[in-house]
PDB file with one MODEL, atoms N, CA, C and O in Angstrom:
MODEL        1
ATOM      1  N   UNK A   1     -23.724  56.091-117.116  1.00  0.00           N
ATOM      2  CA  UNK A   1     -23.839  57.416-117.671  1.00  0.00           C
ATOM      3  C   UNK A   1     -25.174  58.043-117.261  1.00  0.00           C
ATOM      4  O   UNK A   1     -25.556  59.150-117.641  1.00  0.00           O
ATOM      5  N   UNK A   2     -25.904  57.144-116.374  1.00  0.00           N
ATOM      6  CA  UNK A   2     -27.419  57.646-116.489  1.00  0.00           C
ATOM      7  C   UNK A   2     -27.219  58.700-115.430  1.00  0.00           C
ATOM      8  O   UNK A   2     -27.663  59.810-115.722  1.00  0.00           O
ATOM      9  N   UNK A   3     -26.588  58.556-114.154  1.00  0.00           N
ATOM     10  CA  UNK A   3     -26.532  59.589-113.404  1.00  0.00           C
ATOM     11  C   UNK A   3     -25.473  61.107-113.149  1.00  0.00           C
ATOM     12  O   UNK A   3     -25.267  61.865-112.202  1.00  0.00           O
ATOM     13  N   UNK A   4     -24.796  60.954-115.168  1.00  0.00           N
ATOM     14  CA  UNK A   4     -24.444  62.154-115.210  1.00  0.00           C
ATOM     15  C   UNK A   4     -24.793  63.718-114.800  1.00  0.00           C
ATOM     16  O   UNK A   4     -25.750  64.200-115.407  1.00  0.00           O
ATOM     17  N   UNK A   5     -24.255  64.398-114.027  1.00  0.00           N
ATOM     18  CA  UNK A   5     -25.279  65.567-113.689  1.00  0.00           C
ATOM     19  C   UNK A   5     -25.115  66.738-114.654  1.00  0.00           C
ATOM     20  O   UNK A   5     -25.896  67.688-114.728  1.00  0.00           O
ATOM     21  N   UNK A   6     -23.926  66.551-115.444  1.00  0.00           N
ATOM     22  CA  UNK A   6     -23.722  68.192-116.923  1.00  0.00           C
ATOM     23  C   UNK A   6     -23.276  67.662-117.885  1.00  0.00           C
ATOM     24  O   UNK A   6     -22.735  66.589-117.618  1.00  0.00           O
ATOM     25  N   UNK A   7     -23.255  68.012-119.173  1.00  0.00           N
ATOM     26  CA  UNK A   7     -22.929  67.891-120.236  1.00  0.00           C
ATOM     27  C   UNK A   7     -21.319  67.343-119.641  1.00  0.00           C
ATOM     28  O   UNK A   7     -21.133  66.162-119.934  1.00  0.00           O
ATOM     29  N   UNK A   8     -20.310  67.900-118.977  1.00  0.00           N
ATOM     30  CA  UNK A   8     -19.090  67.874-118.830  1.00  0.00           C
ATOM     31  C   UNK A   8     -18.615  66.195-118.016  1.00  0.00           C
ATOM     32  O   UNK A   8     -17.611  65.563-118.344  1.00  0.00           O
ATOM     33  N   UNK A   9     -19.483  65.809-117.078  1.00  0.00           N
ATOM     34  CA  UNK A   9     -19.543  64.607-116.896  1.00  0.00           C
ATOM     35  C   UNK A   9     -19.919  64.082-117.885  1.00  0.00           C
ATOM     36  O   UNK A   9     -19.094  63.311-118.375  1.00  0.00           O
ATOM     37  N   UNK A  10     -21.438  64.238-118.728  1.00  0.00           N
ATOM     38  CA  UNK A  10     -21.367  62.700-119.435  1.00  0.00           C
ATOM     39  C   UNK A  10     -20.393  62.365-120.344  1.00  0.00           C
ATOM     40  O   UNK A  10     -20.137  61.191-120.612  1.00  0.00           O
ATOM     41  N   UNK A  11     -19.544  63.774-121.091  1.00  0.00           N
ATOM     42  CA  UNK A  11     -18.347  63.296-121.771  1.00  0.00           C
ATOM     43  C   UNK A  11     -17.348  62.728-121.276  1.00  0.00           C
ATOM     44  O   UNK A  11     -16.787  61.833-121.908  1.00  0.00           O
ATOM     45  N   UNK A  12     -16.934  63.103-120.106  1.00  0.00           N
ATOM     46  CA  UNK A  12     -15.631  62.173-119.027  1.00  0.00           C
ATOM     47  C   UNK A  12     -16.277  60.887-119.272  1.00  0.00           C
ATOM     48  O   UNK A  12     -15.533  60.116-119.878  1.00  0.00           O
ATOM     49  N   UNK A  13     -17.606  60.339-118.948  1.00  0.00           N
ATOM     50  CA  UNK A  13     -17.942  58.922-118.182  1.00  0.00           C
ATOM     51  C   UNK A  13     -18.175  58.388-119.885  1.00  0.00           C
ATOM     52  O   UNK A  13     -18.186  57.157-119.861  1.00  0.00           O
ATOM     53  N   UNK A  14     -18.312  58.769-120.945  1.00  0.00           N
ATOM     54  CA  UNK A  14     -18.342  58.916-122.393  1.00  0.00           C
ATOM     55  C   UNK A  14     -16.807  58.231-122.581  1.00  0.00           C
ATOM     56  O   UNK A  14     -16.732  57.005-122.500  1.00  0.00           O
ATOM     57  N   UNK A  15     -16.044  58.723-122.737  1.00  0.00           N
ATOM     58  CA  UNK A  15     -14.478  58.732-123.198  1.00  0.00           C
ATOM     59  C   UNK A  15     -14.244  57.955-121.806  1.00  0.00           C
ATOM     60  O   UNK A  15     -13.018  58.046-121.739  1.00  0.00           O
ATOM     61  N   UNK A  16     -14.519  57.459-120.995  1.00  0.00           N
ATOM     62  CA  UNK A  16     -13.537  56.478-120.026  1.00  0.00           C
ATOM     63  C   UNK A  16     -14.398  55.104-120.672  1.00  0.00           C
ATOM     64  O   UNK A  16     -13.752  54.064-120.794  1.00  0.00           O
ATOM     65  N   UNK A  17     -15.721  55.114-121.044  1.00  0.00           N
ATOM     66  CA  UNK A  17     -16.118  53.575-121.399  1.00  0.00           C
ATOM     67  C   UNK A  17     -15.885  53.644-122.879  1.00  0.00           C
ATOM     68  O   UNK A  17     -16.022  52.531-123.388  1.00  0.00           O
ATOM     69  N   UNK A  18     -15.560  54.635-123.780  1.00  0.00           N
ATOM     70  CA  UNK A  18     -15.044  54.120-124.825  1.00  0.00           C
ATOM     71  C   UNK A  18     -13.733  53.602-124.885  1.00  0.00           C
ATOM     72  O   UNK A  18     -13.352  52.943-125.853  1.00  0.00           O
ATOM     73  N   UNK A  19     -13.079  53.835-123.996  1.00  0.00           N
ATOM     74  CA  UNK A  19     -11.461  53.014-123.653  1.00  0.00           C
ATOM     75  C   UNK A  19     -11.679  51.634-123.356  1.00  0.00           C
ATOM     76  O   UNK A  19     -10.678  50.947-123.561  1.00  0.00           O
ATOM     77  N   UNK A  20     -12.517  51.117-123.004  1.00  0.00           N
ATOM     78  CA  UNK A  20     -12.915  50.192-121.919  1.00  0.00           C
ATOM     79  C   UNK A  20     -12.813  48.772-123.156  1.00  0.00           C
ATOM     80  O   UNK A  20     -12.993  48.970-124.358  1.00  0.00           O
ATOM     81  N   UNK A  21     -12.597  47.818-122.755  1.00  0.00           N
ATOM     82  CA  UNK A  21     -13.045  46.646-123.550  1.00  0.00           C
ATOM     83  C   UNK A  21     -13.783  45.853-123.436  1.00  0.00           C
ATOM     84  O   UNK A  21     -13.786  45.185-122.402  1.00  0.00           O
ATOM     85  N   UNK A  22     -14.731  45.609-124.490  1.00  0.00           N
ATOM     86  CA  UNK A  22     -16.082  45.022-123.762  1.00  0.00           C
ATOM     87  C   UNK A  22     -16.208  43.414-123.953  1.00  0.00           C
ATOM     88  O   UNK A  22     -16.036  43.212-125.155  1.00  0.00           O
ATOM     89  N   UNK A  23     -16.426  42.222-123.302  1.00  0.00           N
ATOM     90  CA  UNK A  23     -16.491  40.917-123.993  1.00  0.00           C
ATOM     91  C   UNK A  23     -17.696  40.887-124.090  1.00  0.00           C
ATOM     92  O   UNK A  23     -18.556  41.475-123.434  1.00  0.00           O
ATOM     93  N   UNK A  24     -17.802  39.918-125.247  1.00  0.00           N
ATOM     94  CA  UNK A  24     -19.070  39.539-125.579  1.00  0.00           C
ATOM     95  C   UNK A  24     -19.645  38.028-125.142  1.00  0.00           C
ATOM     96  O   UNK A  24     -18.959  37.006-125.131  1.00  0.00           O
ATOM     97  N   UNK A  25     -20.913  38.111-124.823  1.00  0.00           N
ATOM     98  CA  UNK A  25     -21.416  36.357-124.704  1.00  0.00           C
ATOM     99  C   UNK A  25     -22.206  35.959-125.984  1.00  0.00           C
ATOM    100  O   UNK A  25     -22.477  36.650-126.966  1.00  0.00           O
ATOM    101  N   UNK A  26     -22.497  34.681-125.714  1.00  0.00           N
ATOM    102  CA  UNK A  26     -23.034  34.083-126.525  1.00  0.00           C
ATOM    103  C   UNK A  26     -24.011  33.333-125.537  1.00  0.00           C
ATOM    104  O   UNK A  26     -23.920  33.213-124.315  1.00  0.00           O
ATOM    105  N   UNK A  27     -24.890  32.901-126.334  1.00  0.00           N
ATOM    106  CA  UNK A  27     -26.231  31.806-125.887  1.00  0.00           C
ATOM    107  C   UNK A  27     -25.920  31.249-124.501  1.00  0.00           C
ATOM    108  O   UNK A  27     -26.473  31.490-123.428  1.00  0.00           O
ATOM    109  N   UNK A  28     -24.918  30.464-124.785  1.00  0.00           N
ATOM    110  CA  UNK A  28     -24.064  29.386-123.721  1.00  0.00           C
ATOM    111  C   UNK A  28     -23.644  30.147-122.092  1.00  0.00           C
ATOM    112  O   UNK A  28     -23.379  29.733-120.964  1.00  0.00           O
ATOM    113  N   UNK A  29     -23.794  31.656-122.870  1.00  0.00           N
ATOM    114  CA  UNK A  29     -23.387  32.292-121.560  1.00  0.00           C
ATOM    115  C   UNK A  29     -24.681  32.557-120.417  1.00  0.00           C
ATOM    116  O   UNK A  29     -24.571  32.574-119.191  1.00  0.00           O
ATOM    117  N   UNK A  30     -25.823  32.737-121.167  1.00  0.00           N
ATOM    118  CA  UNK A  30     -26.807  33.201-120.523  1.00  0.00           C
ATOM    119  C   UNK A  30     -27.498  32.051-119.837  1.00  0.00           C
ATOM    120  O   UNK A  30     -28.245  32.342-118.903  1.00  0.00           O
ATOM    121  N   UNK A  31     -27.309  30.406-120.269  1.00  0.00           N
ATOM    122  CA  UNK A  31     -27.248  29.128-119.779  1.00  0.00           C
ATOM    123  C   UNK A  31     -26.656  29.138-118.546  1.00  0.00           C
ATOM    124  O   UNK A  31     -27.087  29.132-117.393  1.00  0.00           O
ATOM    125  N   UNK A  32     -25.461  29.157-119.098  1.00  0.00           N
ATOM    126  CA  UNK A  32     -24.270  29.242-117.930  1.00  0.00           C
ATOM    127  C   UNK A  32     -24.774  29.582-116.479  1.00  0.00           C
ATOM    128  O   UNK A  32     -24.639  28.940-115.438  1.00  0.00           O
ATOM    129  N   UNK A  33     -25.636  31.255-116.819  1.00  0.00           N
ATOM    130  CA  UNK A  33     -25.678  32.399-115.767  1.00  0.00           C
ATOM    131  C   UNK A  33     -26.949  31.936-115.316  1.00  0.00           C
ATOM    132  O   UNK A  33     -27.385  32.318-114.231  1.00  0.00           O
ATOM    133  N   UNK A  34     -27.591  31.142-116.051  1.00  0.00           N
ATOM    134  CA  UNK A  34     -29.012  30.790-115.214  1.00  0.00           C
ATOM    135  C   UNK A  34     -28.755  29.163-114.215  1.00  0.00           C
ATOM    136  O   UNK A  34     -29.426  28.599-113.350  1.00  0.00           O
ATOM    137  N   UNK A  35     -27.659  28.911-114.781  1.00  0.00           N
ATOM    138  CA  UNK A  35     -27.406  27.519-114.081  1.00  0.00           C
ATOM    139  C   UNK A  35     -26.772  27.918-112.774  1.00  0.00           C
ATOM    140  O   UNK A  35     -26.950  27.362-111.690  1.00  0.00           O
ATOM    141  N   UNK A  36     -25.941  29.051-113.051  1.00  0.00           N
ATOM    142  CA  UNK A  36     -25.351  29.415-111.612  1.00  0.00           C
ATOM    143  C   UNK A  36     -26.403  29.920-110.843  1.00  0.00           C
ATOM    144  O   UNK A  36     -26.157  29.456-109.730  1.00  0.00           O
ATOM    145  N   UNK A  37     -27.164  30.415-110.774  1.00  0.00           N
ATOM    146  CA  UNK A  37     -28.473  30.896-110.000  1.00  0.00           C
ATOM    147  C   UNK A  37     -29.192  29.682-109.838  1.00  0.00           C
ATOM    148  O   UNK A  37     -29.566  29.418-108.695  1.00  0.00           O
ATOM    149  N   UNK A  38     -29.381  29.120-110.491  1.00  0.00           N
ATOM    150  CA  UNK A  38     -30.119  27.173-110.016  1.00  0.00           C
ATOM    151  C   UNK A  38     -29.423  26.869-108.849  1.00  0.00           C
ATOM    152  O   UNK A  38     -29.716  26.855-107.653  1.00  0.00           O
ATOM    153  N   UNK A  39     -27.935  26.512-109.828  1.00  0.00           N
ATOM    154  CA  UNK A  39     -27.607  25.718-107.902  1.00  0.00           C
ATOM    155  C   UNK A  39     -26.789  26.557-106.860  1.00  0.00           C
ATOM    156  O   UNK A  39     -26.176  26.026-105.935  1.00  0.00           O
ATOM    157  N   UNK A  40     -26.825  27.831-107.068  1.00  0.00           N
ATOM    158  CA  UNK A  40     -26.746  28.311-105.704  1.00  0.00           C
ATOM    159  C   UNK A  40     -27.695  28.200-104.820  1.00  0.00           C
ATOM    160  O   UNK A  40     -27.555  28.261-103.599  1.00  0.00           O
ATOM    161  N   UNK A  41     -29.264  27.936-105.775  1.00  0.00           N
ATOM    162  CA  UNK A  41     -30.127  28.210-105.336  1.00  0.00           C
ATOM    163  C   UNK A  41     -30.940  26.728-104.262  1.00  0.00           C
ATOM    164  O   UNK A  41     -31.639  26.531-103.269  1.00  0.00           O
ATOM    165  N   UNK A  42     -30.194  26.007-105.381  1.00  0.00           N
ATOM    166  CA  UNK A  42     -30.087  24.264-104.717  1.00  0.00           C
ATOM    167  C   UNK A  42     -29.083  23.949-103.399  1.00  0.00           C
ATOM    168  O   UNK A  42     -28.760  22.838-102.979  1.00  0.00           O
ATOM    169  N   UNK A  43     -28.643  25.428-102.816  1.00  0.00           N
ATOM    170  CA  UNK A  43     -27.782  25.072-101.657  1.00  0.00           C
ATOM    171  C   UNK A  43     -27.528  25.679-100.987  1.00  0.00           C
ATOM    172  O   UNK A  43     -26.473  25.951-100.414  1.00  0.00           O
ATOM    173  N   UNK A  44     -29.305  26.275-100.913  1.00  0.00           N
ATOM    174  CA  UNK A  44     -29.456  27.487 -99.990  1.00  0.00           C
ATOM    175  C   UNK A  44     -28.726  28.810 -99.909  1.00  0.00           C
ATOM    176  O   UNK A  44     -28.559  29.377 -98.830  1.00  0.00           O
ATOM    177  N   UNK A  45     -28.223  29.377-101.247  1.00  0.00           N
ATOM    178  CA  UNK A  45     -27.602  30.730-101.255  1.00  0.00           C
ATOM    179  C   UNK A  45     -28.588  31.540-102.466  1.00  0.00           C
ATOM    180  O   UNK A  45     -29.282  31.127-103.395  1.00  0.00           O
ATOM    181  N   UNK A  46     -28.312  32.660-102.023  1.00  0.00           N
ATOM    182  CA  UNK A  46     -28.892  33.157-103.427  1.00  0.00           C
ATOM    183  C   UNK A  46     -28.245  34.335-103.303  1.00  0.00           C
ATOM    184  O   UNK A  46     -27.516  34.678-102.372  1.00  0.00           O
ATOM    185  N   UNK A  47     -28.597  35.073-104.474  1.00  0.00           N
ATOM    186  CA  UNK A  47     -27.629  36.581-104.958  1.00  0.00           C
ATOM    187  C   UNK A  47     -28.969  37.799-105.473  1.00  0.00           C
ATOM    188  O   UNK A  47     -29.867  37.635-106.299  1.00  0.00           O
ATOM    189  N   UNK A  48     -28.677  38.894-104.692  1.00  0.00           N
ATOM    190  CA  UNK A  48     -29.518  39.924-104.888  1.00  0.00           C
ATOM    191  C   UNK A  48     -30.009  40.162-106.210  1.00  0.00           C
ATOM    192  O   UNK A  48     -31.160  40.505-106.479  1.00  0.00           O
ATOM    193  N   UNK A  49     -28.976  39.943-107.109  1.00  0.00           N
ATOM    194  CA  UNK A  49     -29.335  40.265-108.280  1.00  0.00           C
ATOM    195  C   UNK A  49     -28.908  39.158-109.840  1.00  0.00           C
ATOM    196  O   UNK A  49     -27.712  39.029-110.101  1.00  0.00           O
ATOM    197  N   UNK A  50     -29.832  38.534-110.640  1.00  0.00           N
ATOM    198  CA  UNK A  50     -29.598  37.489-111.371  1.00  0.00           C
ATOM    199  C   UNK A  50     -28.343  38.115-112.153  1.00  0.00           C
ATOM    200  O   UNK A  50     -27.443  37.404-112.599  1.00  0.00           O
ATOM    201  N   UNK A  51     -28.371  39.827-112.305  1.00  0.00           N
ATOM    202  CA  UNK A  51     -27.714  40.161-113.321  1.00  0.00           C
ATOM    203  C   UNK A  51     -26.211  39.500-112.858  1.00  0.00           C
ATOM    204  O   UNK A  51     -25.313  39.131-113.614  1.00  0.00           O
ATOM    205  N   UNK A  52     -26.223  39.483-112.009  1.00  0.00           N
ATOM    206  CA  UNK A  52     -24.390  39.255-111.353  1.00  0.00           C
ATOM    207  C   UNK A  52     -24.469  38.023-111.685  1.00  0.00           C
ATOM    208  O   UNK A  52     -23.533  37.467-111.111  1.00  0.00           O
ATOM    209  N   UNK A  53     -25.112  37.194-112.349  1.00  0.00           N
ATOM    210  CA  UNK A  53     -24.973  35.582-112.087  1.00  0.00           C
ATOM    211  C   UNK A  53     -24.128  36.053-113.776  1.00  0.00           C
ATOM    212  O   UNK A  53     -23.018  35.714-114.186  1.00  0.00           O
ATOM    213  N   UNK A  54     -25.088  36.852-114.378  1.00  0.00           N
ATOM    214  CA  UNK A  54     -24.611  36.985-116.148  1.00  0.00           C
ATOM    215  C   UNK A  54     -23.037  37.173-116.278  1.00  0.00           C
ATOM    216  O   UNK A  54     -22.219  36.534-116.940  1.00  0.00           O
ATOM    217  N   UNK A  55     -22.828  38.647-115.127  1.00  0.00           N
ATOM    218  CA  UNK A  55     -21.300  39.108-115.368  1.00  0.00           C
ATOM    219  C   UNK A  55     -20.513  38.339-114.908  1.00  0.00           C
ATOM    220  O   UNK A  55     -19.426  38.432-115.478  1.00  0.00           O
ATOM    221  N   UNK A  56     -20.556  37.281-113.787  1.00  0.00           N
ATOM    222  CA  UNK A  56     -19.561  36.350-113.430  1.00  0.00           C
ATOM    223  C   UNK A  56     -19.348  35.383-114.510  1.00  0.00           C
ATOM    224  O   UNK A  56     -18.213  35.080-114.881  1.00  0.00           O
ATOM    225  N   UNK A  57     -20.741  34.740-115.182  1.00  0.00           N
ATOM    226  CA  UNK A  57     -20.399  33.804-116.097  1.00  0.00           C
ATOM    227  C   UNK A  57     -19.315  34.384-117.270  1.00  0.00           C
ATOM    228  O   UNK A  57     -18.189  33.904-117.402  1.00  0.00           O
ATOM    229  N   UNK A  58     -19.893  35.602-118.179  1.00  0.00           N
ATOM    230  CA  UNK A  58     -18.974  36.073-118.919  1.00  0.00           C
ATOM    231  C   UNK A  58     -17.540  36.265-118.382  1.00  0.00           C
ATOM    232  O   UNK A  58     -16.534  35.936-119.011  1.00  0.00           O
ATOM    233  N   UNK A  59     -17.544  36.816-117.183  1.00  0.00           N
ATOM    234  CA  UNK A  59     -15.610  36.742-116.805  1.00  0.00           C
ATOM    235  C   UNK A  59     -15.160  35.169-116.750  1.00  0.00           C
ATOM    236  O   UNK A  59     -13.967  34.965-116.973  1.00  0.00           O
ATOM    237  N   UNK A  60     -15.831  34.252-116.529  1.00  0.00           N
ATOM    238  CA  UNK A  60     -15.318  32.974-116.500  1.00  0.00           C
ATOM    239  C   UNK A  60     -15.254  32.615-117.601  1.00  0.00           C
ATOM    240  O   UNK A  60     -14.273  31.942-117.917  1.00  0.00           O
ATOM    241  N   UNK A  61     -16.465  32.988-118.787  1.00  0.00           N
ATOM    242  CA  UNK A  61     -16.188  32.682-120.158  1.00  0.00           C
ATOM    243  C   UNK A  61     -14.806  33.052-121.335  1.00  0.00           C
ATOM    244  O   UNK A  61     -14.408  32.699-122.445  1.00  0.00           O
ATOM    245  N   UNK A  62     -14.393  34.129-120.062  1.00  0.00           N
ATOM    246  CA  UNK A  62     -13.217  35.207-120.698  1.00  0.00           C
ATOM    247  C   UNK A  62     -11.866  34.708-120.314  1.00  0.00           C
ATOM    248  O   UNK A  62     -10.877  34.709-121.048  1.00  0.00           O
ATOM    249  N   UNK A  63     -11.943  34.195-118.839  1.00  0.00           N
ATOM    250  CA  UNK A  63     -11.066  34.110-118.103  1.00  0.00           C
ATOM    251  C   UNK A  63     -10.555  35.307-117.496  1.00  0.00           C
ATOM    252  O   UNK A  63      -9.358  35.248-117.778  1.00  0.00           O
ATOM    253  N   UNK A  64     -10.645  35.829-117.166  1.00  0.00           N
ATOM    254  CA  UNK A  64     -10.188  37.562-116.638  1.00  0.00           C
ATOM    255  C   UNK A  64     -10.610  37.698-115.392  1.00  0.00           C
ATOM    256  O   UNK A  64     -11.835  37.805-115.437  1.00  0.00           O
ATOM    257  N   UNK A  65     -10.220  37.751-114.289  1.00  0.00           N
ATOM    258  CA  UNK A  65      -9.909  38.313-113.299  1.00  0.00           C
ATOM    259  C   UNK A  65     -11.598  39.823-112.723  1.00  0.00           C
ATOM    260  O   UNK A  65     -11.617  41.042-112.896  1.00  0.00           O
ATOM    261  N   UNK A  66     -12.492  39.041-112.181  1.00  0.00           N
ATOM    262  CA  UNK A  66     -13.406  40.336-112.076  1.00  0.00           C
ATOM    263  C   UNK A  66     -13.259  40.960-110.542  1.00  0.00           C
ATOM    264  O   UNK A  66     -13.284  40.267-109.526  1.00  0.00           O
ATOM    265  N   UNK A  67     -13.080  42.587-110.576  1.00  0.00           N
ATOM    266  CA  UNK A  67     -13.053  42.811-109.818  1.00  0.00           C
ATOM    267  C   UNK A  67     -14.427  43.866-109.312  1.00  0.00           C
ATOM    268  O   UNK A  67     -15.252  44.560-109.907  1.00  0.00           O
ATOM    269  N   UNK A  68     -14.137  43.542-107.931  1.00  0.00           N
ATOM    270  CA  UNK A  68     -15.725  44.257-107.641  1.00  0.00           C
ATOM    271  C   UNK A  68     -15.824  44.975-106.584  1.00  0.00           C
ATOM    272  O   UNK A  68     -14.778  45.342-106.049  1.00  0.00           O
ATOM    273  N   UNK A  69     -17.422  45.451-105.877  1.00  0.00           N
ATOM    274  CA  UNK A  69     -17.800  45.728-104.791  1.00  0.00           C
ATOM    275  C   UNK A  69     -18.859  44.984-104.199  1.00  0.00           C
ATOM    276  O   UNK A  69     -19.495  45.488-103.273  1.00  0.00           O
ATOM    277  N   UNK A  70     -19.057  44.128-104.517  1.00  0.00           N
ATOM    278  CA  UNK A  70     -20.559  43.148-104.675  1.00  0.00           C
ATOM    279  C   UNK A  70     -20.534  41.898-104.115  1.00  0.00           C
ATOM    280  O   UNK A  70     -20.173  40.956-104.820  1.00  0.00           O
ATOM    281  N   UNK A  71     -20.941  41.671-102.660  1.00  0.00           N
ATOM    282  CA  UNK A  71     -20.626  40.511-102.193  1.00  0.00           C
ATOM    283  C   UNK A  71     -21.335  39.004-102.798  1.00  0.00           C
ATOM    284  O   UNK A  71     -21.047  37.856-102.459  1.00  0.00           O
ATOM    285  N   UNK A  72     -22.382  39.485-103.834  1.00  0.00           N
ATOM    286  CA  UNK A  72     -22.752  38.129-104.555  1.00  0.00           C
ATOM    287  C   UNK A  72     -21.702  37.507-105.651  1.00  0.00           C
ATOM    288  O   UNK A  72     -21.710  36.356-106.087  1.00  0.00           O
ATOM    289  N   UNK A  73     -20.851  38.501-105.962  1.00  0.00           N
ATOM    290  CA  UNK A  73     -19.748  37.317-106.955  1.00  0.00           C
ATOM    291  C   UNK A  73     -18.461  36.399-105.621  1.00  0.00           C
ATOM    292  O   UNK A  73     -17.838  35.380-105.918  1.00  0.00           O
ATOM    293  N   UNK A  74     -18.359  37.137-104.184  1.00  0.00           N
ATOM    294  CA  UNK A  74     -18.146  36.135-103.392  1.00  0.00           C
ATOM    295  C   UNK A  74     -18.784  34.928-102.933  1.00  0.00           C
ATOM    296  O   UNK A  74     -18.138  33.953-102.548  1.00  0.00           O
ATOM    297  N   UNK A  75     -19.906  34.969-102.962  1.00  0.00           N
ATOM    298  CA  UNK A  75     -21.059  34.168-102.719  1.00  0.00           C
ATOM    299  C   UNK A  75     -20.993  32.932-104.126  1.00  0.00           C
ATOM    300  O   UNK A  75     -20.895  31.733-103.864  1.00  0.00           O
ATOM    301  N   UNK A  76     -21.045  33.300-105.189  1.00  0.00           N
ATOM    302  CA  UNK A  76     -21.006  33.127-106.639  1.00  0.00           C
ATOM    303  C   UNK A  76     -19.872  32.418-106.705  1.00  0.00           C
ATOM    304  O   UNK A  76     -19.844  31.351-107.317  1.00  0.00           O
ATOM    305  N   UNK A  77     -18.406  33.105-105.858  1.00  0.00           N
ATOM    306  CA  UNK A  77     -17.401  31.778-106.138  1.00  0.00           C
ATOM    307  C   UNK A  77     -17.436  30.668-105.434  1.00  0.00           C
ATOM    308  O   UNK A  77     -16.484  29.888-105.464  1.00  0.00           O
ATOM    309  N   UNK A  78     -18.614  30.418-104.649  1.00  0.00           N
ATOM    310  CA  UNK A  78     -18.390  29.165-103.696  1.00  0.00           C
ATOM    311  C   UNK A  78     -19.254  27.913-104.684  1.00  0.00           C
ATOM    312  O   UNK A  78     -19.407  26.731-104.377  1.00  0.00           O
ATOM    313  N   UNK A  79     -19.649  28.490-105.710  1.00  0.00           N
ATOM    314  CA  UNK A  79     -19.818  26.952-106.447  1.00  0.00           C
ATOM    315  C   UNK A  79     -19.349  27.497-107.970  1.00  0.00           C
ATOM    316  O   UNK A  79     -19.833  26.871-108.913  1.00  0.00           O
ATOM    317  N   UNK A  80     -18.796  28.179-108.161  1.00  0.00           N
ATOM    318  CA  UNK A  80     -18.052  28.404-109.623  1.00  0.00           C
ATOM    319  C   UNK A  80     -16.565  28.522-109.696  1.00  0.00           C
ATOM    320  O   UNK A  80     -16.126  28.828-108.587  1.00  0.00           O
ATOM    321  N   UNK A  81     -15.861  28.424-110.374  1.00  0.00           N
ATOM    322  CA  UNK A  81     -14.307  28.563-110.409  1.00  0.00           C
ATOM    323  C   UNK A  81     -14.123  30.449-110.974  1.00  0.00           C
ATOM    324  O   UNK A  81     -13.293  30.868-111.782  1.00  0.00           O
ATOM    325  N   UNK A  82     -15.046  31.160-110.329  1.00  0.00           N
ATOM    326  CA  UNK A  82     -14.920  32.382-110.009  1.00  0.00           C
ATOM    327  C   UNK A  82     -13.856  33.196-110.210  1.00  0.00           C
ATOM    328  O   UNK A  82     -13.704  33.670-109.084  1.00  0.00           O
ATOM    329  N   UNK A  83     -13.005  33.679-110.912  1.00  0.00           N
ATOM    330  CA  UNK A  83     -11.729  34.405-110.747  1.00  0.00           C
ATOM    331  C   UNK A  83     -11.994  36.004-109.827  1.00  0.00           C
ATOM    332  O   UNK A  83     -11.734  37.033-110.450  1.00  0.00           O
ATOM    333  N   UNK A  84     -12.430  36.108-108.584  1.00  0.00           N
ATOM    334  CA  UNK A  84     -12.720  37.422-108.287  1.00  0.00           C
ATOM    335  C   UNK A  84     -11.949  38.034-107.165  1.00  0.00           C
ATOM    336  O   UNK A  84     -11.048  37.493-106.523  1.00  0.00           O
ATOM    337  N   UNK A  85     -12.453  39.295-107.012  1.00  0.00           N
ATOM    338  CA  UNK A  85     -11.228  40.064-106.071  1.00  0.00           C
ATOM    339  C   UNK A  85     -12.717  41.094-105.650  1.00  0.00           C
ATOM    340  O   UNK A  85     -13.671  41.489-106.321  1.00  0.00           O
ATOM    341  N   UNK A  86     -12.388  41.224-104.468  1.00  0.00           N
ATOM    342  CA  UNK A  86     -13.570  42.212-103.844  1.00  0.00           C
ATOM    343  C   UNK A  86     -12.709  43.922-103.277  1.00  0.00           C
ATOM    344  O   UNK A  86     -12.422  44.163-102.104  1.00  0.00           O
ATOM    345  N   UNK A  87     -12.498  44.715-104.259  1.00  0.00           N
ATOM    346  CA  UNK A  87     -11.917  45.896-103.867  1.00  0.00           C
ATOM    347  C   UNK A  87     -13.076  46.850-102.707  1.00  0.00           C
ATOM    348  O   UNK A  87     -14.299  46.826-102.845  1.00  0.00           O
ATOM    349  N   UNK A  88     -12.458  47.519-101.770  1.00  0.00           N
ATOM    350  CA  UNK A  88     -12.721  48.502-100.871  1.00  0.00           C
ATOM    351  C   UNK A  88     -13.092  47.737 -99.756  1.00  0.00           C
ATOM    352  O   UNK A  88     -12.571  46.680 -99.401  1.00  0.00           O
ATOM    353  N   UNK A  89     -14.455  48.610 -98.975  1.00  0.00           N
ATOM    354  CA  UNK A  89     -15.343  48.011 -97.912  1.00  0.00           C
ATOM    355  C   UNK A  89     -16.503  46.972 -98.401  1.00  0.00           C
ATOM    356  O   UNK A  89     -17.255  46.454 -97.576  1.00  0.00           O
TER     357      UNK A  89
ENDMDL
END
């Protein structure tokens, strides 16, 4: 929502994430997401951003299917049981 440019966008981008369903983590998740950044990191890969280590763990915590644009949750499934799908270019 931060790069709404009028009142008329931030209500669209407003009302499409209040539809949205959000999961929640717990403790175990943020473990999880730092362990996946360890041993990717133990096998010579790493990911631009730790935050993606968080959102992969929670979809695995969920089980749900994440879909993306972000080649670190491909990267991310080569040592996690990853459920992901890489939409576009």
């Amino acid at each position: 929502m931060q790069g709404a440019r009028d009142e008329k966008e931030w209500d669209l981008l407003r009302e499409q994430l209040d539809a949205q369903v959000y999961l929640e983590c717990g403790s175990e998740s943020w473990t999880g997401a730092a362990r996946i950044y360890f041993d990717l990191r133990r096998v010579g890969k790493t990911v631009r951003s730790p935050i993606d280590c968080c959102i992969a763990q929670i979809a695995m915590d969920h089980d749900v299917l994440l879909l993306h644009c972000d080649r670190d949750f491909e990267v991310i499934s080569e040592v996690r049981p990853l459920r992901q799908r890489r939409l576009g270019g």
